[in-house]
C-alpha positions as CSV (number, residue, x, y, z in Angstrom):
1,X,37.3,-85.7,46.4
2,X,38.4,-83.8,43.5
3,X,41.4,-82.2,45.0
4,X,42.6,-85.2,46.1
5,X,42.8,-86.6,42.2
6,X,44.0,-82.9,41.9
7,X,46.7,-83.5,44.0
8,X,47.4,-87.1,42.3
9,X,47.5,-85.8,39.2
10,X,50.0,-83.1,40.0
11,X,52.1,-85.7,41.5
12,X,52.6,-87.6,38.3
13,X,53.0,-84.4,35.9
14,X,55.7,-83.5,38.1
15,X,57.3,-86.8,37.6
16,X,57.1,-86.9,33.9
17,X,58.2,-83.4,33.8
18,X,61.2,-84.1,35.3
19,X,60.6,-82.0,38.1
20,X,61.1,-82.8,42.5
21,X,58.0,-84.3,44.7
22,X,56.2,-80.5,45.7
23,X,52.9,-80.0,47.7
24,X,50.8,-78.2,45.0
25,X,49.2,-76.1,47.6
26,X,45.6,-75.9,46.1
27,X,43.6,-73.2,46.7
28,X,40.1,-71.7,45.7
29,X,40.2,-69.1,42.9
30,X,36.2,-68.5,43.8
31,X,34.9,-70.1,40.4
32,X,33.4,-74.0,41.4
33,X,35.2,-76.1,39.4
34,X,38.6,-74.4,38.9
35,X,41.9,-74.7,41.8
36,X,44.8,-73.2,41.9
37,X,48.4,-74.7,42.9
38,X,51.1,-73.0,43.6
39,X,53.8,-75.7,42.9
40,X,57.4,-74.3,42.2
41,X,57.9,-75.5,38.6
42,X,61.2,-74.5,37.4
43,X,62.5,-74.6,33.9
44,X,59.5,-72.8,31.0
45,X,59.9,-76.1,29.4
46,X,59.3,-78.2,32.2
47,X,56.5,-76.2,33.1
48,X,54.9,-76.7,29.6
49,X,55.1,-80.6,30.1
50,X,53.3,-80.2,33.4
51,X,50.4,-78.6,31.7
52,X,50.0,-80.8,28.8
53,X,50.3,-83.9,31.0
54,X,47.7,-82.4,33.3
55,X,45.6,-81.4,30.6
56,X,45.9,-85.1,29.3
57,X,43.3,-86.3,32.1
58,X,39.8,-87.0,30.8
59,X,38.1,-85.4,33.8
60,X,40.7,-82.0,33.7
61,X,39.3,-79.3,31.0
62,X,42.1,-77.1,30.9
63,X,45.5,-76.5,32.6
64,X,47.7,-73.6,32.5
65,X,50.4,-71.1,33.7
66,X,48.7,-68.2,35.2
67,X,52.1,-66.7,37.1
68,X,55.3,-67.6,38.2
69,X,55.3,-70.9,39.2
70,X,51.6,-71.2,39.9
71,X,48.7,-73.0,37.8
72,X,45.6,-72.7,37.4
73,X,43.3,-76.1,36.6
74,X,39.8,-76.9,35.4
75,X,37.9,-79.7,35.5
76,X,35.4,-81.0,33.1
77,X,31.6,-80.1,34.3
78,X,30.8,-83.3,34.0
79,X,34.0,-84.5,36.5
80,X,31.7,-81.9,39.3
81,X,28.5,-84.0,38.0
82,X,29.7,-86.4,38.9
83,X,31.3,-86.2,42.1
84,X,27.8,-86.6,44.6
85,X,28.0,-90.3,43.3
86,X,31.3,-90.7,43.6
87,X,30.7,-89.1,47.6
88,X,28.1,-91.7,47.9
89,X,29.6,-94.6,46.7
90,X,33.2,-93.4,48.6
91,X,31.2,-93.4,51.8
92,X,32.7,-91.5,55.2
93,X,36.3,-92.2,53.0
94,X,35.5,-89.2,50.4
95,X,37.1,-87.0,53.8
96,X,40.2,-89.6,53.2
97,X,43.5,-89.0,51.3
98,X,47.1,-89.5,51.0
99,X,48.5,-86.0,51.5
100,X,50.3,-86.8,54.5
101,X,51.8,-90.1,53.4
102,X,55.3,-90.5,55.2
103,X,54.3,-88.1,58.1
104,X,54.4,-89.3,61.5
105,X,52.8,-87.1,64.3
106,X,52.3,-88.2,67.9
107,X,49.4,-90.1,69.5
108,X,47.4,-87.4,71.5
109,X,46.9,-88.3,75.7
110,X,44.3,-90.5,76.8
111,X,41.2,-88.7,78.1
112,X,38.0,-87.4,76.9
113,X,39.6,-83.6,76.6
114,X,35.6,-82.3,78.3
115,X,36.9,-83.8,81.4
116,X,39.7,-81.2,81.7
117,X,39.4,-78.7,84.5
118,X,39.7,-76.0,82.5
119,X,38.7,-74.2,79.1
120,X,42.0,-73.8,77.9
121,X,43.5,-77.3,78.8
122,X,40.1,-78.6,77.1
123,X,41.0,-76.7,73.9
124,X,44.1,-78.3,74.0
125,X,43.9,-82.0,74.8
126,X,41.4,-81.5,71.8
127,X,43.4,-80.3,69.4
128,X,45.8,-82.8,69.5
129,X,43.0,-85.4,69.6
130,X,41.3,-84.2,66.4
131,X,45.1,-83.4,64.9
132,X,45.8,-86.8,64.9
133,X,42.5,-88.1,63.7
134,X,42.8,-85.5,60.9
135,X,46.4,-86.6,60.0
136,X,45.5,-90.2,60.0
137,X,42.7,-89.6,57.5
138,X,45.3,-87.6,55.4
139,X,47.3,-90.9,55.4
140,X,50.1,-90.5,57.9
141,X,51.2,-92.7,60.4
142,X,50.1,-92.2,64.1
143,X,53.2,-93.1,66.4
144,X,51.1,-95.0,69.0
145,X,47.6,-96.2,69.1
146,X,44.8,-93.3,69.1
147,X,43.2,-93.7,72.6
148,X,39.3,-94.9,72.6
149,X,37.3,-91.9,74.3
150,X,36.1,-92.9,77.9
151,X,32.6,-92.3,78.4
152,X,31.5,-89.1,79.2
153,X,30.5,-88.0,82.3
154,X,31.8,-91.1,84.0
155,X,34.0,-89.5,86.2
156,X,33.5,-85.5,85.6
157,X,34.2,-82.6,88.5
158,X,32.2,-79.3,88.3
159,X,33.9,-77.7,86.4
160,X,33.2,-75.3,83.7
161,X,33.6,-78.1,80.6
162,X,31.6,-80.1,82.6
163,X,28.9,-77.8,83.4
164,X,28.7,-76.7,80.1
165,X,28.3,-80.2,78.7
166,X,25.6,-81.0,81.4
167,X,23.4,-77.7,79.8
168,X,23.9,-77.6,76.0
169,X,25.2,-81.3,75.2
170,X,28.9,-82.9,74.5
171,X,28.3,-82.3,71.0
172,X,27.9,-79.0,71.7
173,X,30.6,-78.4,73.5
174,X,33.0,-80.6,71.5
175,X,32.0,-78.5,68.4
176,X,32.3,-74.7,70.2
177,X,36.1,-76.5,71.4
178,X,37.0,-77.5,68.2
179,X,36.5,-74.4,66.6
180,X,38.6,-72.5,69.4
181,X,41.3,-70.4,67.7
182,X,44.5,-71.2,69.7
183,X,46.6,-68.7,71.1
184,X,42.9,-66.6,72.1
185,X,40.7,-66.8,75.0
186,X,38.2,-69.8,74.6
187,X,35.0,-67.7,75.9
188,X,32.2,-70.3,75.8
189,X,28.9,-69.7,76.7
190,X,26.4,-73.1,77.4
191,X,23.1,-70.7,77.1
192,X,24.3,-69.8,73.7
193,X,25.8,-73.2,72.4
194,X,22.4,-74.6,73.3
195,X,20.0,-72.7,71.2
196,X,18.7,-74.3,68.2
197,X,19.4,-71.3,65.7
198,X,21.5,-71.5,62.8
199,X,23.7,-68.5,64.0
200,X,25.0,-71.5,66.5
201,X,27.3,-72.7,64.7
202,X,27.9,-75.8,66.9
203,X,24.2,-76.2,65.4
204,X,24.0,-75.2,62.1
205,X,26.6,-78.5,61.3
206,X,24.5,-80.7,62.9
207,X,21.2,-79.4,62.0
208,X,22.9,-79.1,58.3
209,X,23.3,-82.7,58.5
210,X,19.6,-83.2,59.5
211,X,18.4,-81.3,56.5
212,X,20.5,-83.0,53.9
213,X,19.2,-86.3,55.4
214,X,15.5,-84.9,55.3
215,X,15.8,-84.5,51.5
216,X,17.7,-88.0,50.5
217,X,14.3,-88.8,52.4
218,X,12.1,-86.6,50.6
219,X,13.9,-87.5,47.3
220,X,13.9,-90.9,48.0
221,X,10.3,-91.1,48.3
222,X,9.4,-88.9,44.8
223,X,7.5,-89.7,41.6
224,X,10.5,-88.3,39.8
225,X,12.6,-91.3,38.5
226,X,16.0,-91.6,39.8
227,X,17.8,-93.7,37.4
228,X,18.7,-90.5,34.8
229,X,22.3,-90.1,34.5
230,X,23.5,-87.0,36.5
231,X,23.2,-83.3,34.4
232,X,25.8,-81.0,34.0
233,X,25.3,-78.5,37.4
234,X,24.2,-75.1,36.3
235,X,22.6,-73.6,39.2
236,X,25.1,-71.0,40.9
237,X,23.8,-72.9,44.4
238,X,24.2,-76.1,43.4
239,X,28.0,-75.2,41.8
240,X,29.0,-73.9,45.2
241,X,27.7,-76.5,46.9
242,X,29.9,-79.1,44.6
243,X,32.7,-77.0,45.2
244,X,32.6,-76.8,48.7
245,X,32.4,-80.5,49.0
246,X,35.5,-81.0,46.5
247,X,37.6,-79.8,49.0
248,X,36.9,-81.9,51.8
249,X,40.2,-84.2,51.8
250,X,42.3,-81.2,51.3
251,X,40.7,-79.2,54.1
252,X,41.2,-82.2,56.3
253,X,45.2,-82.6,55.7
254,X,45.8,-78.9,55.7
255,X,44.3,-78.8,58.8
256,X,46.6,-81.6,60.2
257,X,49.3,-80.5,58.7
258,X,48.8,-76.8,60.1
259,X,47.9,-78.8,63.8
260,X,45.1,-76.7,63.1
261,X,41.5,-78.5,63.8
262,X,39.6,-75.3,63.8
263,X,40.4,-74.3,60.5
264,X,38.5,-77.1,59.5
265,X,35.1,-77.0,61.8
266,X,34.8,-73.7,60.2
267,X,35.6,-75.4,57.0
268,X,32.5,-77.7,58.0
269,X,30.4,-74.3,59.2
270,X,31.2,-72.9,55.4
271,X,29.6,-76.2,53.7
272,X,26.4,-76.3,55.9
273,X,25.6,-73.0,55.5
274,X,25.6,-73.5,51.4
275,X,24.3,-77.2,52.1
276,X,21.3,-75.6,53.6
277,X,20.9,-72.8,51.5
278,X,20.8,-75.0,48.7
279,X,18.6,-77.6,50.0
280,X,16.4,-75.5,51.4
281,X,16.3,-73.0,48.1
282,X,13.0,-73.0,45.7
283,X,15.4,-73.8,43.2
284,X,16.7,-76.5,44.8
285,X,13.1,-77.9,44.8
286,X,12.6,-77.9,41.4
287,X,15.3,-79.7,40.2
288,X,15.2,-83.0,39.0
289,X,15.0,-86.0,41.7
290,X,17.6,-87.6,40.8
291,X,19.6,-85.0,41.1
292,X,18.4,-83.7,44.2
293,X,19.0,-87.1,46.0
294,X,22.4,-87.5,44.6
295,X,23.0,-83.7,46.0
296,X,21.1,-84.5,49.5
297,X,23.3,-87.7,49.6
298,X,26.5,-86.0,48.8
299,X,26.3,-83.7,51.4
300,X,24.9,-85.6,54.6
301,X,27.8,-88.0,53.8
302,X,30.4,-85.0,53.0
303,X,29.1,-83.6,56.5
304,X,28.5,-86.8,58.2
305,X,32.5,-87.5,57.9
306,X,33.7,-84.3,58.7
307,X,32.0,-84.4,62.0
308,X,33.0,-87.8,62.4
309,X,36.3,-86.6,62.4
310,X,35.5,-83.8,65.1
311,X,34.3,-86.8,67.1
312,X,30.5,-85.5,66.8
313,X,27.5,-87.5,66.4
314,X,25.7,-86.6,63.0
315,X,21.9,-86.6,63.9
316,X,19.1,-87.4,60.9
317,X,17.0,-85.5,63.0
318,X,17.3,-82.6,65.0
């Protein structure tokens, strides 16, 4: 949620600077807590007013030029403290934003897409599908109502979609799809998509999901009292876990905006593999329970959206 206040911020600095509407084009400079933009900014002086009004926000620590025409922000630590609460209380809306406000993009065909008769006209009926969702949770406007999925395996042939869906699950399959680089072969093999392993990355998501809902459980039910106020994060794990869920609203418009729905289900992969690395850490387990549940809860609702999105159930238990 973080980059999307990132992105507001920007938005206004730019404004008061004087300076035309720009997409600050976060990105990761690999330290939790820190983005980069790379917004055009003009005139040195008008650049300087950016930075100050940036650095002006309570929650941002530090703002400044690092290059031609790029920035480089910090936020407080106790703005990425903060932010599994702010997940929780946001709900399945911490994936949302307003990055693609004014954007129209066509409604996708009716059809499940795993009906399709082939692999490659599967991949595609879903991308546009999961394009649209995606830009519609960015905020733009979907010209045409999004069709309601028919239920599966109403009406399927044998074929290939359909026999891999009838092995290793539509979940499964609808994963191992979305995730389909276009422009390359979609090689998809049920045996594989079926095995509980967390090299499966059609898997790993889900079963991520599991986890961080077996220690909101396990948390939940502790002698350790919840009510203390959330620490400043200090553990490298925990830091990279915040991070990674900070850019969940901007993965989800640059993937809509890129027509792009498998940069984001790897996005998703990236986040359960530190979600359960963290979770799962003896660290992890010897933090306080508050914090723990707030961490637990951040991520099975960071991860519960983003597969939402994917149009994939989000299991408690796996």
């Amino acid at each position: 949620m973080i980059t999307r206040e990132l992105r507001e911020a920007v938005a206004r600095g730019l404004a008061a600077a004087g300076l035309d509407p720009a997409d600050p084009g976060l990105r990761p400079t690999g330290i939790p807590g820190q983005y980069a933009s790379s917004v055009a900014l003009g005139r040195p002086l008008a650049a300087e007013a950016l930075t100050t009004t940036l650095a002006a926000e309570p929650w941002i620590e530090k703002s400044e030029i690092t290059g031609p025409g790029y920035l480089t922000i910090t936020v407080t630590p106790e703005a990425l403290a903060a932010l599994p609460g702010r997940i929780a209380d946001a709900g399945l809306a911490c994936a949302t934003s307003e990055a693609l406000r004014g954007v129209t993009v066509p409604a996708p065909p009716a059809g499940d897409p795993l009906d399709a008769a082939s692999w490659e006209e599967a991949r595609r009926a879903l991308a546009a599908q999961l394009t649209a969702r995606l830009a519609a949770a960015a905020g733009a406007m979907v010209a045409g109502a999004l069709h309601p999925e028919r239920t599966r395996g109403a009406s399927r042939d044998a074929t290939e979609p359909a026999a891999a869906v009838a092995f290793a699950g539509a979940d499964a399959v609808q994963f191992a799809l979305a995730r389909a680089v276009p422009g390359r072969p979609v090689r998809i093999d049920p045996a594989l998509l079926a095995r509980h392993v967390q090299d499966n990355p059609a898997y790993a998501v889900r079963y991520a999901h599991a986890r961080a809902a077996s220690g909101v459980r396990w948390a939940a039910t502790s002698n350790v009292a919840e009510a203390a106020p959330p620490r400043s994060p200090a553990d490298p794990g925990e830091l990279a876990l915040l991070d990674a869920l900070s850019w969940l609203p901007e993965r989800v418009a640059v993937a809509a905006r890129r027509a792009r729905p498998d940069e984001f289900a790897r996005y998703l992969e990236d986040l359960a593999s530190v979600c359960i690395k963290v979770l799962a850490s003896p660290a992890g387990a010897r933090a306080p329970g508050s914090d723990k549940l707030a961490l637990a809860t951040a991520a099975r609702t960071g991860l519960a959206a983003g597969l939402g999105l994917l149009g994939i159930g989000a299991p408690d238990r796996l």
